[in-house]
PDB file of N, H, CA, C and O in Angstrom:
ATOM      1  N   UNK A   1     -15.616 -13.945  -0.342  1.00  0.00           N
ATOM      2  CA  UNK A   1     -15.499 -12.533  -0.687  1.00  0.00           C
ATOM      3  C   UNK A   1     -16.756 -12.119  -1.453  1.00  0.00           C
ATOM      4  O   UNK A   1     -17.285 -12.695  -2.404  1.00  0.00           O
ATOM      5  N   UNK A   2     -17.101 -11.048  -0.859  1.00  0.00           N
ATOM      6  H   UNK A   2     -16.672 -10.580  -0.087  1.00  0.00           H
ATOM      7  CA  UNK A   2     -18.770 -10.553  -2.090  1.00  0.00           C
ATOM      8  C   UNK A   2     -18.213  -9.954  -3.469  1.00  0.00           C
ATOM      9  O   UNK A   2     -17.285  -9.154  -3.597  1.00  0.00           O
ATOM     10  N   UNK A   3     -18.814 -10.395  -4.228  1.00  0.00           N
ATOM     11  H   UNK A   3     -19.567 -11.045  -4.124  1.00  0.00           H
ATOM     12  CA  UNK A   3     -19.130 -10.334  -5.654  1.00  0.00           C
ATOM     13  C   UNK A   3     -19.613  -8.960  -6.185  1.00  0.00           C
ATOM     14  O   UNK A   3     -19.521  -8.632  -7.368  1.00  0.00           O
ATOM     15  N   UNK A   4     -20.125  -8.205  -5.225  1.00  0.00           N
ATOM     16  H   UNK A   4     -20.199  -8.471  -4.264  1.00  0.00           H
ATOM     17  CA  UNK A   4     -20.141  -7.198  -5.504  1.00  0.00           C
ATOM     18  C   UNK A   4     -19.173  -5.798  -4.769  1.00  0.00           C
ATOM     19  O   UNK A   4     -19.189  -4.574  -4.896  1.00  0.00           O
ATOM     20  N   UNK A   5     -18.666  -6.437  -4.255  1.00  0.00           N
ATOM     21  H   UNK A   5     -18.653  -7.431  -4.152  1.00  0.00           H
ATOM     22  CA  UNK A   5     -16.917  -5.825  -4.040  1.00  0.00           C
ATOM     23  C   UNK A   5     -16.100  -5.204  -4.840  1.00  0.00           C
ATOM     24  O   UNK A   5     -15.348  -5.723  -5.666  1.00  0.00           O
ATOM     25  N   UNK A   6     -16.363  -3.112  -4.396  1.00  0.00           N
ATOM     26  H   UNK A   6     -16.973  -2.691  -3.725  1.00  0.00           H
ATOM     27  CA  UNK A   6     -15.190  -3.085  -5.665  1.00  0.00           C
ATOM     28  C   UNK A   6     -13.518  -3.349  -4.780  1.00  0.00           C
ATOM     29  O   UNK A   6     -13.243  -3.782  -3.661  1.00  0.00           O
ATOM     30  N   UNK A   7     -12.365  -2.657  -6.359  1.00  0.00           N
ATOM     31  H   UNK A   7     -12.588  -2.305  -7.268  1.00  0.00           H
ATOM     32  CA  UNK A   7     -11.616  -2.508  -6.149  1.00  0.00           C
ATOM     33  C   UNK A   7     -10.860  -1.425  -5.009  1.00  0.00           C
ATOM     34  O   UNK A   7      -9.937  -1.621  -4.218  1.00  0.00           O
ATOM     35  N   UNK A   8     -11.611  -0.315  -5.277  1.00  0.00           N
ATOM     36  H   UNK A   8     -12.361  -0.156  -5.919  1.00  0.00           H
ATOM     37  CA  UNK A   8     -11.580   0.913  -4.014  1.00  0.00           C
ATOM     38  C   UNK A   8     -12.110   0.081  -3.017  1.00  0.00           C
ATOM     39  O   UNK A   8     -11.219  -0.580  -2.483  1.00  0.00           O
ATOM     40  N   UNK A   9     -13.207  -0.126  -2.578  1.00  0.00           N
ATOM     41  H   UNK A   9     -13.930   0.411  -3.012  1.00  0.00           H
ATOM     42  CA  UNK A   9     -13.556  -0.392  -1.733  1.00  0.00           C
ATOM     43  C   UNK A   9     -12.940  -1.690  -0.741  1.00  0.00           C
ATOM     44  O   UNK A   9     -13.190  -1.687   0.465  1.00  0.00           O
ATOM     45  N   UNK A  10     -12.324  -2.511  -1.210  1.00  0.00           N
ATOM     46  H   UNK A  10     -12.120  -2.514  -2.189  1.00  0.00           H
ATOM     47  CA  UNK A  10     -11.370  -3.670  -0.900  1.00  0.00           C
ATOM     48  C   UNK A  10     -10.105  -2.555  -0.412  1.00  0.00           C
ATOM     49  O   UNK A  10      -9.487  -2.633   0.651  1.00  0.00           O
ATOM     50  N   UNK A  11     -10.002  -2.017  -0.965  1.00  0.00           N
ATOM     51  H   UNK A  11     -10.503  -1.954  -1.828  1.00  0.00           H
ATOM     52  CA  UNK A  11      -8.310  -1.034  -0.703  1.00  0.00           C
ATOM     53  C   UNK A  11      -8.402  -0.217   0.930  1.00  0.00           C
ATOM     54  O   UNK A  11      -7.726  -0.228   1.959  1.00  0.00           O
ATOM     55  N   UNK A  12      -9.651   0.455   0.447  1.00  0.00           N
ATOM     56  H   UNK A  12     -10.200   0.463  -0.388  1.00  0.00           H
ATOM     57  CA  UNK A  12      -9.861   0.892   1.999  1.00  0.00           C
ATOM     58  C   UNK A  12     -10.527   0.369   3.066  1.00  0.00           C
ATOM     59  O   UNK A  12     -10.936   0.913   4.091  1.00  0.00           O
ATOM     60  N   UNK A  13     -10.587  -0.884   2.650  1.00  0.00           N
ATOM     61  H   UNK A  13     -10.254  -1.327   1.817  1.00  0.00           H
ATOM     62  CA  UNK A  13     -10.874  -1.942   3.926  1.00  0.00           C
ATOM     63  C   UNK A  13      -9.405  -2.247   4.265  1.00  0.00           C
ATOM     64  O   UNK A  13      -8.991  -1.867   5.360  1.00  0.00           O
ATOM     65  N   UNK A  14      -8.801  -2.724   3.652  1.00  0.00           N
ATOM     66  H   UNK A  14      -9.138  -3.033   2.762  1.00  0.00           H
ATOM     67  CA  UNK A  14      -7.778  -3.017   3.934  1.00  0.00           C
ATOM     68  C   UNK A  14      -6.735  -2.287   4.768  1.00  0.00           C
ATOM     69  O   UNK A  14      -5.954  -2.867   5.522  1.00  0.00           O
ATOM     70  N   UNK A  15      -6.792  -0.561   4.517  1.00  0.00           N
ATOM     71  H   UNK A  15      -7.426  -0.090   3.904  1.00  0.00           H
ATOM     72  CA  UNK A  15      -5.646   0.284   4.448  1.00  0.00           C
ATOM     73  C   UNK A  15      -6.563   0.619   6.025  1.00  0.00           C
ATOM     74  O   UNK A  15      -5.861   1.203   6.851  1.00  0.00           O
ATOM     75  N   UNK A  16      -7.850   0.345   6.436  1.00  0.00           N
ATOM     76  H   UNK A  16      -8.420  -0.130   5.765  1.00  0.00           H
ATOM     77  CA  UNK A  16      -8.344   0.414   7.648  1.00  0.00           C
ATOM     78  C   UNK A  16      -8.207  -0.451   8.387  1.00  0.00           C
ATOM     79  O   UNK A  16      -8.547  -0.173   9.538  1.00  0.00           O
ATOM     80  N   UNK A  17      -7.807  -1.514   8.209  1.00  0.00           N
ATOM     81  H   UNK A  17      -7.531  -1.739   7.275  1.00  0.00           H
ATOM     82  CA  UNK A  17      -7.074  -2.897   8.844  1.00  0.00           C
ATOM     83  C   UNK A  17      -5.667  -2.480   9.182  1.00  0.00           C
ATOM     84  O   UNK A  17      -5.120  -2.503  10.284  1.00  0.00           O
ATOM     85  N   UNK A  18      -5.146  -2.058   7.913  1.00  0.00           N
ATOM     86  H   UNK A  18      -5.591  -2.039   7.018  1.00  0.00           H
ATOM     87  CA  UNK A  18      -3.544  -2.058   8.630  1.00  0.00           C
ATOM     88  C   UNK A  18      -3.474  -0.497   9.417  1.00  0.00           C
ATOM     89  O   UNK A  18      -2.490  -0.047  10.005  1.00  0.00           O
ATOM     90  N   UNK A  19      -4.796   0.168   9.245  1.00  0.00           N
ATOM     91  H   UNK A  19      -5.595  -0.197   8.768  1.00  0.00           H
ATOM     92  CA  UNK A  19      -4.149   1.657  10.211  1.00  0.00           C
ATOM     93  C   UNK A  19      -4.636   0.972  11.976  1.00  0.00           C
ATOM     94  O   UNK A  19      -4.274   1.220  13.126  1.00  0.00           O
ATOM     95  N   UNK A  20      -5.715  -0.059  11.269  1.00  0.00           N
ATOM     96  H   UNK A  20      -6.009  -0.260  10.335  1.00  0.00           H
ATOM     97  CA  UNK A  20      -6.194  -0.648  12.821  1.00  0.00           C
ATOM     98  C   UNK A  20      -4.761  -1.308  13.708  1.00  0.00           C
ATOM     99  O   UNK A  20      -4.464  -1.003  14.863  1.00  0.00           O
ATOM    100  N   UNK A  21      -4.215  -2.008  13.060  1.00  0.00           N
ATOM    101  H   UNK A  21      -4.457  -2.256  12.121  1.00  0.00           H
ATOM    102  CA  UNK A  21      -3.061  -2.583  13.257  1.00  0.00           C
ATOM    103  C   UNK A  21      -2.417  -1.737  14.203  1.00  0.00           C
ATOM    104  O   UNK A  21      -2.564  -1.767  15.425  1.00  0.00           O
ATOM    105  N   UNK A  22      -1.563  -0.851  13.420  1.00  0.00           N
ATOM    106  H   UNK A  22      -1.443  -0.827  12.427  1.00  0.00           H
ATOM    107  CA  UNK A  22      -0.597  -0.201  13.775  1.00  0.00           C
ATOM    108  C   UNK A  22      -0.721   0.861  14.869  1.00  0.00           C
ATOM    109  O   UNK A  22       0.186   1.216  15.621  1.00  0.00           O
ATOM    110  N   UNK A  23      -1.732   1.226  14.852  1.00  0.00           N
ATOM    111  H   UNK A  23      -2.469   0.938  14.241  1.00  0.00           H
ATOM    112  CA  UNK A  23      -2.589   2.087  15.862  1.00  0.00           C
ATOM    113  C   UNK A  23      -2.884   1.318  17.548  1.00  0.00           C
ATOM    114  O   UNK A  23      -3.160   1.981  18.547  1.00  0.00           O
ATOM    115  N   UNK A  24      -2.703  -0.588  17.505  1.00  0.00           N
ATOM    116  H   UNK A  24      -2.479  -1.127  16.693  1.00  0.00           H
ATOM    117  CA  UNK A  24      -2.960  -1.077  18.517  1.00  0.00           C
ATOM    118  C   UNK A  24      -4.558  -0.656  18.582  1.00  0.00           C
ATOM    119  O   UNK A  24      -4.767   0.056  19.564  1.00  0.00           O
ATOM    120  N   UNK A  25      -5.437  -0.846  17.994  1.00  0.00           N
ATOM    121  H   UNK A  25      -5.268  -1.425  17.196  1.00  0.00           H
ATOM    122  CA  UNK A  25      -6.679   0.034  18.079  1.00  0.00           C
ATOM    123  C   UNK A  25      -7.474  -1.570  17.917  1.00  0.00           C
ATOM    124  O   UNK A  25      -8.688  -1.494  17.728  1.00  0.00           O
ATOM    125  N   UNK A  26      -6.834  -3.094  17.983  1.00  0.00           N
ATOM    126  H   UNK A  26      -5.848  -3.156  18.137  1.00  0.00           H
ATOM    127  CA  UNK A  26      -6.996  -4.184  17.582  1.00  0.00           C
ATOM    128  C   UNK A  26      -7.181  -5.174  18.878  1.00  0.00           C
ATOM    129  O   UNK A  26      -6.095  -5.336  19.434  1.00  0.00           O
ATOM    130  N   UNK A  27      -7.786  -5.571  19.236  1.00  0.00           N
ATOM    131  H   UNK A  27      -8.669  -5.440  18.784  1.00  0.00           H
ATOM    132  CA  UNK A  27      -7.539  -6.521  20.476  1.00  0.00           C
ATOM    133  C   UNK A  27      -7.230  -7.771  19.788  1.00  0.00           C
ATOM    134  O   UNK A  27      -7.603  -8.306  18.743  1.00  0.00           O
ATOM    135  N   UNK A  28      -6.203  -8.126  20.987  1.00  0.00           N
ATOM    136  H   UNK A  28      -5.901  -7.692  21.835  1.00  0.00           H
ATOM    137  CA  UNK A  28      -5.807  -9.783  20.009  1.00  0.00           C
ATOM    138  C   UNK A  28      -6.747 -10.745  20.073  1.00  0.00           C
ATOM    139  O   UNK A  28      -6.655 -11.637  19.230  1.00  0.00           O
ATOM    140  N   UNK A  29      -7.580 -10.795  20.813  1.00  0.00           N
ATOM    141  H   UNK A  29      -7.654 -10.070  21.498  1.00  0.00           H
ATOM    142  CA  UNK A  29      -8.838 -11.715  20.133  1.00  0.00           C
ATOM    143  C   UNK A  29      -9.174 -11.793  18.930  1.00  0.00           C
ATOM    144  O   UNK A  29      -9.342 -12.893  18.403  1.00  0.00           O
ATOM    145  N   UNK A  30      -9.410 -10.116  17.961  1.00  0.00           N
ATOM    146  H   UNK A  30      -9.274  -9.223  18.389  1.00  0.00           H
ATOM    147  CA  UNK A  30      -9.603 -10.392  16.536  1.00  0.00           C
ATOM    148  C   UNK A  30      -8.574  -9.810  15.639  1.00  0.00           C
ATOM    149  O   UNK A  30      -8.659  -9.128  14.618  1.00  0.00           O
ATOM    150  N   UNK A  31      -7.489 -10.320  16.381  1.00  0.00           N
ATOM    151  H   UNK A  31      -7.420 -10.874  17.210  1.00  0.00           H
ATOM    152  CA  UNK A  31      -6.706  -9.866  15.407  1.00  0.00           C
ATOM    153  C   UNK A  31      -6.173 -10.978  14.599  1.00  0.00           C
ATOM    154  O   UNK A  31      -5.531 -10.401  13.720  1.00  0.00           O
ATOM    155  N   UNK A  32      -6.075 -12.286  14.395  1.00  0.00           N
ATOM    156  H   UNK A  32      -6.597 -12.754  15.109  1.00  0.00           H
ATOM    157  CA  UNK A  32      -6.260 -13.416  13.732  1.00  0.00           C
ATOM    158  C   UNK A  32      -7.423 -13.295  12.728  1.00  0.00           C
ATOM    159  O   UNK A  32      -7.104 -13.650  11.594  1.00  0.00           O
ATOM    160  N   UNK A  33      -8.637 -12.897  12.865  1.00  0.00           N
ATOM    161  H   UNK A  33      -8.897 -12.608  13.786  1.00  0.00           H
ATOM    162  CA  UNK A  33      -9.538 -12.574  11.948  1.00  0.00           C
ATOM    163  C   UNK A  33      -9.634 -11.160  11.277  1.00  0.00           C
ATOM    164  O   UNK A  33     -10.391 -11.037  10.314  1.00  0.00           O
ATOM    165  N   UNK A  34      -8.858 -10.006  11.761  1.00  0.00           N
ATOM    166  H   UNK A  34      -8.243 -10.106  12.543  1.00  0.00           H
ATOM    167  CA  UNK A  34      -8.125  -8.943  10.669  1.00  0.00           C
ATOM    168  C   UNK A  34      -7.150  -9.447  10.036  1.00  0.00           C
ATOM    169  O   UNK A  34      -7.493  -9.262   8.869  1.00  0.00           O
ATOM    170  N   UNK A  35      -6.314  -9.882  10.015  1.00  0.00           N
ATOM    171  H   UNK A  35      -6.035 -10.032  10.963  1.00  0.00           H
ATOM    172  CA  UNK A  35      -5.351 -10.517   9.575  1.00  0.00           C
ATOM    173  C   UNK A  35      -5.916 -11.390   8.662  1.00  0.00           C
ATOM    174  O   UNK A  35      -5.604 -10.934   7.562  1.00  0.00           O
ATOM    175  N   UNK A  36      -6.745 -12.652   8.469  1.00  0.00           N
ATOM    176  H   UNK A  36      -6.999 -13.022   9.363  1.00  0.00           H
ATOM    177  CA  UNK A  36      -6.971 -13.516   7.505  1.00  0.00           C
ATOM    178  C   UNK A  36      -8.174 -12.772   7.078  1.00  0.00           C
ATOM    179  O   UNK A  36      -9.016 -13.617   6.774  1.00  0.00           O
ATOM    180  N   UNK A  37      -8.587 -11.718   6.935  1.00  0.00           N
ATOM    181  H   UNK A  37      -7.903 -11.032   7.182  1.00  0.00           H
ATOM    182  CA  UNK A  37      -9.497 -10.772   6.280  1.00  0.00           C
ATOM    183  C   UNK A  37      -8.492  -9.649   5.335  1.00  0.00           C
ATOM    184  O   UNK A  37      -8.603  -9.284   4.164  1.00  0.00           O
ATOM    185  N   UNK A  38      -7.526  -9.313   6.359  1.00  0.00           N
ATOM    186  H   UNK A  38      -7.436  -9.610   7.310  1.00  0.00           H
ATOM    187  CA  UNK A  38      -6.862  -8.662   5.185  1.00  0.00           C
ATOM    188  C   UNK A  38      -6.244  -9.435   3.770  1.00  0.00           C
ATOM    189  O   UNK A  38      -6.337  -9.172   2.571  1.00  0.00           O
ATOM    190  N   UNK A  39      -5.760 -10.211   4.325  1.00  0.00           N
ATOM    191  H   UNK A  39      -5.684 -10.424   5.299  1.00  0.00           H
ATOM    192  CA  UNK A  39      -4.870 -11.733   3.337  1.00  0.00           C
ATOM    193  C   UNK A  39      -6.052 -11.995   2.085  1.00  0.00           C
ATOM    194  O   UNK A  39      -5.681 -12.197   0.928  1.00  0.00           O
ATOM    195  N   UNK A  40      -7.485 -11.965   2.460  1.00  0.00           N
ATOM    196  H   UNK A  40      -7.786 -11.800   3.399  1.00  0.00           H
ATOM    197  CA  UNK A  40      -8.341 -11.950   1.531  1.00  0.00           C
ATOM    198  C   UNK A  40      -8.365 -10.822   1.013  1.00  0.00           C
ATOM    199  O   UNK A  40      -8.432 -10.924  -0.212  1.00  0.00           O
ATOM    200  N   UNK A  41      -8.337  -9.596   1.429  1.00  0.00           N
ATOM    201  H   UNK A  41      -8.282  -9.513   2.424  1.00  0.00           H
ATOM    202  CA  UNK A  41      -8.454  -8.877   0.474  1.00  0.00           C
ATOM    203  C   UNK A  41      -7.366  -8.262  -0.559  1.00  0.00           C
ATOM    204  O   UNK A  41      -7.569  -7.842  -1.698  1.00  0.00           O
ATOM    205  N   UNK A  42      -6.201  -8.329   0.140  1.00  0.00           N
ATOM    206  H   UNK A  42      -6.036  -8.671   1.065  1.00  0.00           H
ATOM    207  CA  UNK A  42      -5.089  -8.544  -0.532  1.00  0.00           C
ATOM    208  C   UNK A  42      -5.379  -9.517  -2.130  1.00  0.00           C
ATOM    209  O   UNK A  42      -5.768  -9.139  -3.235  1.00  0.00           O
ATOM    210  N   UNK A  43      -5.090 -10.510  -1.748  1.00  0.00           N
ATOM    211  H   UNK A  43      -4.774 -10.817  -0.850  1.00  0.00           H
ATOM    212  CA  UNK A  43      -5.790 -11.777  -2.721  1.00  0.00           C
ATOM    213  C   UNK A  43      -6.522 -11.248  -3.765  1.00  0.00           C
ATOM    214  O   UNK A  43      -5.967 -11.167  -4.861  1.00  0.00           O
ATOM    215  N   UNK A  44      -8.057 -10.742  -3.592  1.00  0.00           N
ATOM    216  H   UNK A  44      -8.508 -10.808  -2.701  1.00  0.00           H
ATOM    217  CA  UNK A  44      -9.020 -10.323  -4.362  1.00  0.00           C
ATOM    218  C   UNK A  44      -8.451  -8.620  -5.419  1.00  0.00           C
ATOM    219  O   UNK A  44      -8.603  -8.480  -6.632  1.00  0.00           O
ATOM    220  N   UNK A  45      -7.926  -7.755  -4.611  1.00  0.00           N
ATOM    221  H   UNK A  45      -7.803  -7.868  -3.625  1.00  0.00           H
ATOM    222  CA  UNK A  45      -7.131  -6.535  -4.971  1.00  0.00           C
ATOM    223  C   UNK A  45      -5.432  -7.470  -6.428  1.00  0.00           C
ATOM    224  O   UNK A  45      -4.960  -6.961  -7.445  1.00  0.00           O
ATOM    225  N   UNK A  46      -5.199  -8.425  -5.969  1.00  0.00           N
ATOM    226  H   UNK A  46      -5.582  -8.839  -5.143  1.00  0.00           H
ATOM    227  CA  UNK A  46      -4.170  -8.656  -6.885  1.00  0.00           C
ATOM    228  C   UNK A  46      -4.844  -9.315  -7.844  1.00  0.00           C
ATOM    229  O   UNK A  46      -4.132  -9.200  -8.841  1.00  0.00           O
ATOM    230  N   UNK A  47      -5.849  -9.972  -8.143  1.00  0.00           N
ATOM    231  H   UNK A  47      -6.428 -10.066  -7.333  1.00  0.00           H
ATOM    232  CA  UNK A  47      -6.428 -10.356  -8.760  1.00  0.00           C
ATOM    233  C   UNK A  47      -6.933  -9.702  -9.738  1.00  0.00           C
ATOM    234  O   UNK A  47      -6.787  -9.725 -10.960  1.00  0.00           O
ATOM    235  N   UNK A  48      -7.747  -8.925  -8.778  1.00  0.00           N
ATOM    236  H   UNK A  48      -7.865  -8.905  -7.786  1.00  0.00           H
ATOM    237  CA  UNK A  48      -8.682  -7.747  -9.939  1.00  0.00           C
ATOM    238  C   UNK A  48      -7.853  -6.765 -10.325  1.00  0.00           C
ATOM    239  O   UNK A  48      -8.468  -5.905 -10.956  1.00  0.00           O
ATOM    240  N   UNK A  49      -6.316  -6.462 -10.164  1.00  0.00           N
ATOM    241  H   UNK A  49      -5.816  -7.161  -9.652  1.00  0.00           H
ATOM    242  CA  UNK A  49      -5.672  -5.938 -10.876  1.00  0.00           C
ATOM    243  C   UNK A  49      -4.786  -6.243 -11.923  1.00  0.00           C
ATOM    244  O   UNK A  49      -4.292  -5.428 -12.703  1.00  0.00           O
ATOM    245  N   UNK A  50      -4.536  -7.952 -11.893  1.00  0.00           N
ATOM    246  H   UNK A  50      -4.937  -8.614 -11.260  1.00  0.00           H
ATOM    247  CA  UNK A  50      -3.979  -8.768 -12.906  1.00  0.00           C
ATOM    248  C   UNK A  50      -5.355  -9.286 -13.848  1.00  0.00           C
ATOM    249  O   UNK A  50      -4.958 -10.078 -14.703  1.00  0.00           O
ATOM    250  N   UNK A  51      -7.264  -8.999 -13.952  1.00  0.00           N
ATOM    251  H   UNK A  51      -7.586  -8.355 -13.258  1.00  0.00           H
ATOM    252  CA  UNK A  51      -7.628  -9.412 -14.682  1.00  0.00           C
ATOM    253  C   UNK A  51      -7.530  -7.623 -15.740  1.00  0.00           C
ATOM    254  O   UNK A  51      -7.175  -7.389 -16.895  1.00  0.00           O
ATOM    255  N   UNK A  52      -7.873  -7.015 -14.979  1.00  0.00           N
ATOM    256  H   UNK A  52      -8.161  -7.205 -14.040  1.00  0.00           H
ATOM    257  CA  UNK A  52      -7.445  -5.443 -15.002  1.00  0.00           C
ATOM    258  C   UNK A  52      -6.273  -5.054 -16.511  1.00  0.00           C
ATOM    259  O   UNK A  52      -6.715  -4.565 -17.551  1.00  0.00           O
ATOM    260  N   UNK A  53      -4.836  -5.388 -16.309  1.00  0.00           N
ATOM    261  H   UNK A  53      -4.477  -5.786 -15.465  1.00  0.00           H
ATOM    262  CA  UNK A  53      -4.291  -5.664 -17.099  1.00  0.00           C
ATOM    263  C   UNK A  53      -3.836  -6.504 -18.144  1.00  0.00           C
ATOM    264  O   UNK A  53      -3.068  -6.179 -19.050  1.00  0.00           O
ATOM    265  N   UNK A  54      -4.610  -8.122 -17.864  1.00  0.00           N
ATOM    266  H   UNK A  54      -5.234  -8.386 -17.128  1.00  0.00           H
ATOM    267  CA  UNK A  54      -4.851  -8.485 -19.094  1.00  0.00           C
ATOM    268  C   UNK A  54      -5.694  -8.052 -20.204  1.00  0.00           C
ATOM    269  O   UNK A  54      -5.477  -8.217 -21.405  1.00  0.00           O
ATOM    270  N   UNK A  55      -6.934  -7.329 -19.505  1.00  0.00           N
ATOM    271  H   UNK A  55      -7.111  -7.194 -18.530  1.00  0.00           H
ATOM    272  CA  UNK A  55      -8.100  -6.995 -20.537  1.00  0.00           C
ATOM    273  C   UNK A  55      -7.567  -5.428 -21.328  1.00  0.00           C
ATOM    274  O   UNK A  55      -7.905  -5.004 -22.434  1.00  0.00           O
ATOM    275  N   UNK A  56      -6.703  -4.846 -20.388  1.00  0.00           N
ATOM    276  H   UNK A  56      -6.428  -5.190 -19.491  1.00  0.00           H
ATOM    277  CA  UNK A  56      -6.118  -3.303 -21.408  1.00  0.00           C
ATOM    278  C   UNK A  56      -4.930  -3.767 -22.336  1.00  0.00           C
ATOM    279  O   UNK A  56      -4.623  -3.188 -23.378  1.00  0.00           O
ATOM    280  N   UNK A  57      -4.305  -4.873 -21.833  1.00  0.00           N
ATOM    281  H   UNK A  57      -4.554  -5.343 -20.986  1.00  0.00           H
ATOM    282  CA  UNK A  57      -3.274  -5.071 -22.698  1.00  0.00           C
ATOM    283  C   UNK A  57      -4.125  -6.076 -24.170  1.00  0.00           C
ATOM    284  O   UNK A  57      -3.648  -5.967 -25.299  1.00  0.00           O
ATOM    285  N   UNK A  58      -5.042  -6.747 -23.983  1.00  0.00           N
ATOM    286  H   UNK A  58      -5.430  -6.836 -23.065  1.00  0.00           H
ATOM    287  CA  UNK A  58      -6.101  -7.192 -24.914  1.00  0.00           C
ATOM    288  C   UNK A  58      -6.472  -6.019 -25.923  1.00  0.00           C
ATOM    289  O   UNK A  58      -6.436  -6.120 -27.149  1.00  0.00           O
ATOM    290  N   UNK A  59      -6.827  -4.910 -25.209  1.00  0.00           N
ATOM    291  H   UNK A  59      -6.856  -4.828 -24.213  1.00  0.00           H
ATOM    292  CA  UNK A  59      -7.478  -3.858 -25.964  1.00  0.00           C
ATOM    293  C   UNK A  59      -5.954  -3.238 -26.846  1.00  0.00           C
ATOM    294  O   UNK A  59      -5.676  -3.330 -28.041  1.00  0.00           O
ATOM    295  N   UNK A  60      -5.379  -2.773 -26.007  1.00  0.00           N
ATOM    296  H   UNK A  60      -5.605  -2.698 -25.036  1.00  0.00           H
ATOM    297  CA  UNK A  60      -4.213  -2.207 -26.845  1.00  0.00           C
ATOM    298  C   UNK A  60      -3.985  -3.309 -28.376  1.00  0.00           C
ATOM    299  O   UNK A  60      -4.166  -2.890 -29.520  1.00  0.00           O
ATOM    300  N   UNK A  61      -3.616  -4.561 -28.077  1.00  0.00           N
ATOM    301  H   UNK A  61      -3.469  -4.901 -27.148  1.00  0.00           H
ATOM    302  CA  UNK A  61      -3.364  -5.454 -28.801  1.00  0.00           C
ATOM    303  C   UNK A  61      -4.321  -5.430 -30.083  1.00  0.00           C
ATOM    304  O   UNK A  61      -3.991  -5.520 -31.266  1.00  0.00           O
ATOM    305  N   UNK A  62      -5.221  -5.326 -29.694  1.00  0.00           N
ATOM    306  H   UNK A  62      -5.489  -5.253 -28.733  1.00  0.00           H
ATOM    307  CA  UNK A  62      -6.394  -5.095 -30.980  1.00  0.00           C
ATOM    308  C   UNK A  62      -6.390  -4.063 -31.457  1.00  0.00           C
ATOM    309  O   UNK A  62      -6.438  -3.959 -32.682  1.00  0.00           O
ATOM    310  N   UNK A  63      -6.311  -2.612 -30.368  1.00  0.00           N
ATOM    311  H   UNK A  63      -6.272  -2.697 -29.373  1.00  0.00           H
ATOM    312  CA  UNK A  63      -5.832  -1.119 -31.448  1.00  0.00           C
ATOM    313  C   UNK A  63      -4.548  -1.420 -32.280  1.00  0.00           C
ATOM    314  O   UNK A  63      -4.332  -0.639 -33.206  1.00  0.00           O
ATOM    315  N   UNK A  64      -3.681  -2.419 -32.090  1.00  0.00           N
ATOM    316  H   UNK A  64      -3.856  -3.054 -31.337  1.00  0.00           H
ATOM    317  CA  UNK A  64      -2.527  -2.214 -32.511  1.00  0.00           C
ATOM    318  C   UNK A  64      -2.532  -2.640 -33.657  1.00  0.00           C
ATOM    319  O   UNK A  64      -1.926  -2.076 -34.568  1.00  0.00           O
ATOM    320  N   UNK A  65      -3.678  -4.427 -33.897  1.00  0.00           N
ATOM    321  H   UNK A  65      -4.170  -4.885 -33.157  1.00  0.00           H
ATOM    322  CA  UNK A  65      -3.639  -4.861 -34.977  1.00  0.00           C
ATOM    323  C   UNK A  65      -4.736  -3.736 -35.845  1.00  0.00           C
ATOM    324  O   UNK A  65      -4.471  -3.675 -37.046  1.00  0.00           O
ATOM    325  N   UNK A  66      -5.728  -2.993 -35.463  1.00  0.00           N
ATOM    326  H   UNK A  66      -5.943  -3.043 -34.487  1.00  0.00           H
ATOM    327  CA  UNK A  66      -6.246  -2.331 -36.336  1.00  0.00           C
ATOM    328  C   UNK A  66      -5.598  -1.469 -36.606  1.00  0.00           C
ATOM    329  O   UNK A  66      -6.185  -0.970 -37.566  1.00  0.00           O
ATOM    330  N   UNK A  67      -4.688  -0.871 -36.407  1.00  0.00           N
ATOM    331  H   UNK A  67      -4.211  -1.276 -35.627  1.00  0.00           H
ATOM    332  CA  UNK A  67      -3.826   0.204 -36.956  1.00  0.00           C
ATOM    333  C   UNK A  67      -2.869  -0.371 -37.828  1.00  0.00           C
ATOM    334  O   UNK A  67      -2.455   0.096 -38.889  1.00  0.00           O
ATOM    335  N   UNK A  68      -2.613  -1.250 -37.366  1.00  0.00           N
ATOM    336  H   UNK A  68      -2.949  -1.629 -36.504  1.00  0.00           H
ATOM    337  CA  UNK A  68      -1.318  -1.900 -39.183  1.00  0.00           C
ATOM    338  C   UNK A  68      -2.094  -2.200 -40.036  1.00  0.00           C
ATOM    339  O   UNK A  68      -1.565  -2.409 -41.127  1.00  0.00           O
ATOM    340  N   UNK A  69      -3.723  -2.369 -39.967  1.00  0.00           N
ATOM    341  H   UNK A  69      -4.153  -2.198 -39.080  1.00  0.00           H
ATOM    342  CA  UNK A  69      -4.789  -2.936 -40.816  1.00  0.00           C
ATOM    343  C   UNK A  69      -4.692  -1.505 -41.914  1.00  0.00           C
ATOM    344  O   UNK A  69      -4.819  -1.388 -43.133  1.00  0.00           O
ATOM    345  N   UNK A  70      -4.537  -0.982 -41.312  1.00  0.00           N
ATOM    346  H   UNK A  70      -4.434  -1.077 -40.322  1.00  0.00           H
ATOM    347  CA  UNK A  70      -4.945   0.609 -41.640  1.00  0.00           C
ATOM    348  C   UNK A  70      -3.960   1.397 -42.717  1.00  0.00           C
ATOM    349  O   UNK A  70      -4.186   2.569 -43.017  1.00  0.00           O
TER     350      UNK A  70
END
């Protein structure tokens, strides 16, 4: 997966995979390689949304202790 991959941009690869899908707009030759392309980006999208909410729930956590500091 590239490293310089955003989050949007993974989403609408993806959401262009599954309109490819459903549309039959896919020949089954590559549709084994849409498929384990989407599965990656899936993957990378849950990821960067679980590092996503550890780092705001980090931040909150620290406004929280500076405010009882307070």
């Amino acid at each position: 997966m590239e490293t310089t991959l955003s989050y949007e941009q993974a989403y609408e690869e993806l959401a262009q995979i599954a309109k490819d899908i459903e549309t039959d707009s896919i020949s089954v030759d590559v549709l084994a390689q849409k498929v384990k392309r989407a599965s990656e980006l899936i993957t990378f999208c849950q990821s960067k949304l679980k590092s996503t909410e550890t780092e705001v729930n980090s931040i909150i956590s620290k406004m929280e202790q500076n405010n009882s500091k307070a």
